[in-house]
N, C-alpha and C positions, 0 to 999 in steps of 0.2 A: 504494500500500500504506500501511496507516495505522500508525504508529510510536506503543508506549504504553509507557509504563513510570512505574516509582513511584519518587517522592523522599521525603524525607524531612523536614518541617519543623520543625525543634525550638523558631523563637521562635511557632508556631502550635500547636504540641504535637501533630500526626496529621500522616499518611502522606496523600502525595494520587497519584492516578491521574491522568497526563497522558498525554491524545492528541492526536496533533499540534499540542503545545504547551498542549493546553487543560485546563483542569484540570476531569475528568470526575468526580470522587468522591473523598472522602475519609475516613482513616479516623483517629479520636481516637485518643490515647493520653497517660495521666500516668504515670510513673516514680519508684520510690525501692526505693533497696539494688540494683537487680538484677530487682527485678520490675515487669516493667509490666502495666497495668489500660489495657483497650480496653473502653470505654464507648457506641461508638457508630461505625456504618460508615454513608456517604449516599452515594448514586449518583447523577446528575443523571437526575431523572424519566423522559424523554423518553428514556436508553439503558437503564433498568434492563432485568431479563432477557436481556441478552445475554452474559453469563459476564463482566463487568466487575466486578461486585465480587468474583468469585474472583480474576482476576488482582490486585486491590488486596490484598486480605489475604494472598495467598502474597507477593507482593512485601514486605509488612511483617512476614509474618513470617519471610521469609528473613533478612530484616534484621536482626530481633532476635535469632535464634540466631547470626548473623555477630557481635554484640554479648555475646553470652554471656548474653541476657537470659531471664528467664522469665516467662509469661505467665498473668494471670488475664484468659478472654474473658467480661465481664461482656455484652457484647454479643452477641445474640442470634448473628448471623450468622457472626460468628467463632468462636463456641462448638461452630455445624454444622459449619462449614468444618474444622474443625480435629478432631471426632466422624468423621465423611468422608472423612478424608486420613490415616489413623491414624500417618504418617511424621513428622506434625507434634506429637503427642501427647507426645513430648519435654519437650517446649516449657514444658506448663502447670506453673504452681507448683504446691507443695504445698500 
């Protein structure tokens, strides 16, 4: 069974998707006051389409409402995901 979950890297500034150790996608993010801006999600080519980058951005943005943070998804994909899930719509800044 293959083990995935998302960390968090703050001196790299984005969230990455690790499976079985390996780090499958990552997702940007820069910070200030309380609101973050996600700029950019990448999946390793070779897995895309297989629901990997939605576990990558709910894992980050669990994270960020765990933080009390609010979100602009400048980036395309995160802006679906998050139109999509409307549980997450919380989320975005003002």
């Amino acid at each position: 069974m293959t083990e995935t979950s998302v960390r968090r890297d703050e001196e790299r500034c984005r969230y990455e998707l690790v499976e079985d150790g390996v780090v499958v996608g990552h997702a940007a993010f820069r910070g200030l006051n309380g609101v973050v801006v996600m700029p950019h999600t990448e999946i390793d080519p070779r897995r895309r389409g297989t629901g990997l980058g939605a576990k990558l951005v709910q894992g980050a943005l669990d994270d960020l409402r765990q933080r009390g943070s609010k979100v602009v998804p400048s980036c395309w994909y995160v802006a679906e995901f998050i139109d999509g899930h409307p549980d997450y719509a919380d989320l975005l800044a003002d």
